[in-house]
C-alpha positions in Angstrom: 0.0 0.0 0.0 0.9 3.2 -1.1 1.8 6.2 1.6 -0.6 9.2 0.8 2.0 11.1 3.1 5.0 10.2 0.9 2.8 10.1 -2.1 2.2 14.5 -1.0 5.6 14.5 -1.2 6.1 13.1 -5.0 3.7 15.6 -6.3 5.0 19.0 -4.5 8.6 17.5 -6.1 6.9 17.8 -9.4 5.7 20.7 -8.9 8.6 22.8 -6.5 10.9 21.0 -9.0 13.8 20.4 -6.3 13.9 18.2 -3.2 15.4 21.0 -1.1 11.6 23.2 -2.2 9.8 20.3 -0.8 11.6 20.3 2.3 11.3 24.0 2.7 7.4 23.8 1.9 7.2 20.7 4.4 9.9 21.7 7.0 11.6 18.8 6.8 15.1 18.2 6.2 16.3 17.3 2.6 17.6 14.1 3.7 14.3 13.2 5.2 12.1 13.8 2.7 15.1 11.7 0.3 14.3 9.3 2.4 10.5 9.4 2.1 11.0 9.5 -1.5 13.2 6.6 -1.6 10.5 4.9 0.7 8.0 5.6 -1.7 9.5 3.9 -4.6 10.1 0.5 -2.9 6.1 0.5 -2.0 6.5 1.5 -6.0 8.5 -1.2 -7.1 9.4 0.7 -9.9 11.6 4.0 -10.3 9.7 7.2 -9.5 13.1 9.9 -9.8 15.9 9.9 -11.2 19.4 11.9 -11.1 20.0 14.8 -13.5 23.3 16.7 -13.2 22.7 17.8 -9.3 18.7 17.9 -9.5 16.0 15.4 -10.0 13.4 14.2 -12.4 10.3 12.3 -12.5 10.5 9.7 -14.7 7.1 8.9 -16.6 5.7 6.2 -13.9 6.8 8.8 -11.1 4.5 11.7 -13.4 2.1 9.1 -13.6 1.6 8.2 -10.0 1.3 12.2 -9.4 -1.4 12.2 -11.8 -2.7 9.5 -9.8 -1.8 10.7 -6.3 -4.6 14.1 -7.0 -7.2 11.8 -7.6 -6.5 10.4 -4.6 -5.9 13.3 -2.1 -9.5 14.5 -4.2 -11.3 11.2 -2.9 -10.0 11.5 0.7 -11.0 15.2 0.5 -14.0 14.2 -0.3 -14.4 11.4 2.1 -13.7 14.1 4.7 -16.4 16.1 3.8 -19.1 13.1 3.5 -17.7 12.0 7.2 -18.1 15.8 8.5 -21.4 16.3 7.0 -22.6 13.1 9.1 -21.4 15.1 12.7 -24.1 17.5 13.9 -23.2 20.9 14.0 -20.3 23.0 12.4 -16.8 22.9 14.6 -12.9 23.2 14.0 -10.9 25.9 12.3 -11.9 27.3 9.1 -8.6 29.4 7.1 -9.8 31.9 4.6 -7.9 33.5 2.3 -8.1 36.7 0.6 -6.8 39.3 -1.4 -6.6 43.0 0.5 -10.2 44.1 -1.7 -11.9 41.7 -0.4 -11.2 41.3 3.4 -12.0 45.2 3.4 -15.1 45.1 1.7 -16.8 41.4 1.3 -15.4 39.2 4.4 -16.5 41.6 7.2 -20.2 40.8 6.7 -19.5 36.8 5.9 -17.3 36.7 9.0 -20.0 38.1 10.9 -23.0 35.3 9.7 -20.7 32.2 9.8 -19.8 33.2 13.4 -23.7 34.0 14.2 -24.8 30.7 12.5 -22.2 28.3 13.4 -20.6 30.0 17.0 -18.2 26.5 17.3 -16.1 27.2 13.8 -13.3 28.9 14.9 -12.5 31.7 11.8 -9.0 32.2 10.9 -8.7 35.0 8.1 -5.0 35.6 6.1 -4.7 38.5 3.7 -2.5 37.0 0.3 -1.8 37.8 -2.7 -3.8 35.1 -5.4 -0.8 33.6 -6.8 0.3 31.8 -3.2 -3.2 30.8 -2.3 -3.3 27.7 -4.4 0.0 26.5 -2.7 -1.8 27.6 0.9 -4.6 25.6 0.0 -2.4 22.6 -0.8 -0.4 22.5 2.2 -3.7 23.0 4.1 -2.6 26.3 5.8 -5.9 27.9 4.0 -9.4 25.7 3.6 -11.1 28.6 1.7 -9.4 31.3 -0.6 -11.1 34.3 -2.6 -8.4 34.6 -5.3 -9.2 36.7 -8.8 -7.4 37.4 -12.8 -8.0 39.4 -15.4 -9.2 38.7 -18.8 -6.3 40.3 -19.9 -4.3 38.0 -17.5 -5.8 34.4 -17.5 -4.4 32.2 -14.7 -4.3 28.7 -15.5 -6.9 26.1 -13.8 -4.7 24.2 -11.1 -5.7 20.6 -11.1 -5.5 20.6 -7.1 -7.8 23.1 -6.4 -11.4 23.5 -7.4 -13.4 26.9 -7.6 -17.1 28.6 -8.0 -17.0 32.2 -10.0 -17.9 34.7 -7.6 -17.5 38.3 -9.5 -16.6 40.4 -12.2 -15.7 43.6 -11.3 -15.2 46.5 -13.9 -11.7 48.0 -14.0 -11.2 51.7 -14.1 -8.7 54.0 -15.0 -8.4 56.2 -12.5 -7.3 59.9 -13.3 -7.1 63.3 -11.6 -10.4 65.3 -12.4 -8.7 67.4 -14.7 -7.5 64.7 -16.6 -8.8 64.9 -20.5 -10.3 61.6 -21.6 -10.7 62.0 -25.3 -11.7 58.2 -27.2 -9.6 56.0 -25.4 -8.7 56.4 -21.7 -5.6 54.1 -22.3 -4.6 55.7 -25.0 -5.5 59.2 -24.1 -2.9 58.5 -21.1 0.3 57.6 -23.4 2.4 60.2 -21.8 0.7 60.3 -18.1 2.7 59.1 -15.6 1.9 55.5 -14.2 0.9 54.5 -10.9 1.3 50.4 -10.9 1.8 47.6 -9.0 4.7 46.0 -7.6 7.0 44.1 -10.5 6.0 40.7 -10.2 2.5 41.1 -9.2 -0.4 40.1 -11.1 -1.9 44.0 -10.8 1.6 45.1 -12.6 1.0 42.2 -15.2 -1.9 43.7 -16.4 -1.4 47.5 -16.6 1.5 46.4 -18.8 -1.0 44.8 -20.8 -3.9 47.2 -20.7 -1.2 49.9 -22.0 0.1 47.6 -24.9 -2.9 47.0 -26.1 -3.6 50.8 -26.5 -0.2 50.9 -28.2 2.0 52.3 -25.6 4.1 51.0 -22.6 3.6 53.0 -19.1 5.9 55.0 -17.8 5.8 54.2 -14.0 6.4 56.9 -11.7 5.3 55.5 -8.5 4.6 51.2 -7.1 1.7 50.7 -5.0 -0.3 47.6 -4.3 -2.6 49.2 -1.5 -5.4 50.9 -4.0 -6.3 53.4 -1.3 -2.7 54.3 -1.7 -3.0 54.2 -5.6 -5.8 56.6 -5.6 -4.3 58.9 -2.6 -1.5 59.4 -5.3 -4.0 59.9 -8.4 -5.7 62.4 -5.9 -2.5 64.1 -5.4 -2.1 64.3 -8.8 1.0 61.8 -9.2 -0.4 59.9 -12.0 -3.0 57.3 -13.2 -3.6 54.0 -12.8 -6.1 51.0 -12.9 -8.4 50.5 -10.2 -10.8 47.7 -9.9 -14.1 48.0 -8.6 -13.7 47.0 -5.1 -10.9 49.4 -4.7 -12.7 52.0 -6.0 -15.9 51.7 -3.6 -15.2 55.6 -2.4 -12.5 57.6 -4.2 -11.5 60.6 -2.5 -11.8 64.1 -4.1 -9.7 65.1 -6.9 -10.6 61.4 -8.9 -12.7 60.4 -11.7 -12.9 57.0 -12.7 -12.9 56.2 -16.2 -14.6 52.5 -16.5 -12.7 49.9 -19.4 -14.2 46.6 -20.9 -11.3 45.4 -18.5 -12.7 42.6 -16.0 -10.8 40.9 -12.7 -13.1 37.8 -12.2 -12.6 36.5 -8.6 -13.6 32.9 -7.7 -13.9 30.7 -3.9 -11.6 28.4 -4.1 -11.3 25.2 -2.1 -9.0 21.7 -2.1 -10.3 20.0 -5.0 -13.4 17.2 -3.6 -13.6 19.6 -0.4 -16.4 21.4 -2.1 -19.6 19.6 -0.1 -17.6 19.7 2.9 -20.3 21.5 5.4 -17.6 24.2 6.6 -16.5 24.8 3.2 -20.1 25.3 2.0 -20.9 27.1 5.0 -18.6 29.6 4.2 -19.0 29.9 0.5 -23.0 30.4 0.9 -21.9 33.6 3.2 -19.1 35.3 1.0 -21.9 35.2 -1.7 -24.2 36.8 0.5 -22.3 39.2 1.3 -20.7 39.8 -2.0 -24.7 40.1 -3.3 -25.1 42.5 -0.1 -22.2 44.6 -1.1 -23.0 44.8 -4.4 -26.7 46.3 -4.4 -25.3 48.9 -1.6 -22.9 50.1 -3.7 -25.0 49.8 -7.2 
């Protein structure tokens, strides 16, 4: 029989690409999780890595027991959840993920519901940025995570995590009032100065692409990832910059906001076969009442 532990291992090893990752992501020495790799392969009976240069690869019946291993870690998710849904009562920890937007404006009044209908689930809430939540939800240090893209900036499905759409917000670029907007507001701002994300974050991925598309690259003046900072700057005057429409719930004087057939689509996501776990539902059915809530108070 096979050892779902070791059989985590393999896949992160695919996926982290190094045994020294996995160790890091498990924290676990690299000589132990050798050995639980090494393990692994005489349940195998077959070879799973092998030795290229200093690193290691999967060879094709290691890749195939990965493919294998999800289904698996899938089935006991969802044995969990049939097992849970049998207790009476909600109980345990629940870790919810988020990006800043969304603790501020759509988790306060979810938060709130789950603890009033279900007083035993302890709520844990970490603020992330989307592209670590599917490793979070992996290692289990999140249950539930509100994560988002942009049709400009498609993230690809992970086959370990499974998701329900949530929203499409409308992205707009923000500008001081005296801004002129004339046709295109991308375009119209080729020689503004840019107020984007941090290099490396999805946000700064797609103002790049926003602006190429209008035929121009940005000239970034100022980094900010905290859109009340972003529009504190474009209220000051400092620049513009794309907004999207939960950071934009109350500009302050001085902005206008310019909306663009832009969309950030933001999704619950949850281990996949965890999805008719009670908790997890629980806790989806409130973040879309209160996203609904939210939504009608600000329309």
């Amino acid at each position: 029989m096979l050892d779902v532990r070791r059989l985590r291992l393999l896949r992160d090893l695919d996926r982290l690409g190094t045994i020294a990752a996995v160790a890091q992501a498990h924290t676990y020495s690299p000589s132990a999780v050798s050995q639980q790799l090494a393990a692994l392969q005489r349940e195998a009976g077959v070879p799973l890595i092998e030795r290229t240069g200093r690193g290691v690869t999967l060879t094709p019946a290691g890749s195939a027991l990965v493919r294998h291993t999800e289904t698996v870690l899938a089935a006991l998710e969802a044995a969990s959840a049939t097992l849970a849904a049998a207790r009476t009562g909600l109980h345990g920890t629940m870790r919810i993920g988020a990006f800043p937007t969304a603790v501020r404006t759509l988790l306060p009044a979810a938060l709130v519901a789950l603890a009033r209908d279900h007083p035993a689930l302890d709520l844990m809430v970490t603020e992330l940025d989307p592209v670590a939540m599917p490793d979070a939800l992996r290692d289990r240090s999140l249950d539930v995570a509100l994560l988002h893209d942009y049709d400009l900036a498609p993230v690809a499905p992970d086959p370990t995590v499974d998701s329900t759409p949530l929203l499409d917000e409308t992205v707009y670029l923000a500008v001081p009032v005296a801004f002129a907007v004339d046709g295109d507001p991308v375009r119209a701002a080729r020689e503004a100065d840019w107020i984007v994300g941090t290099p490396g974050t999805l946000c700064h991925t797609v103002a790049l692409r926003v602006c190429q598309a209008a035929g121009h690259q940005p000239r970034a003046r100022h980094h900010a990832d905290d859109f009340t900072a972003v529009l504190a700057l474009v209220a000051a005057g400092q620049g513009v910059a794309l907004v999207p429409q939960l950071g934009a719930v109350q500009p302050p004087p001085g902005v206008r906001l310019v909306p663009l057939d832009t969309r950030r689509r933001t999704r619950i996501a949850y281990r996949r076969g965890a999805g008719e776990h009670p908790a997890v539902a629980a806790c989806v059915a409130a973040v879309r009442t209160a996203t609904a809530a939210f939504l009608a108070q600000h329309a």
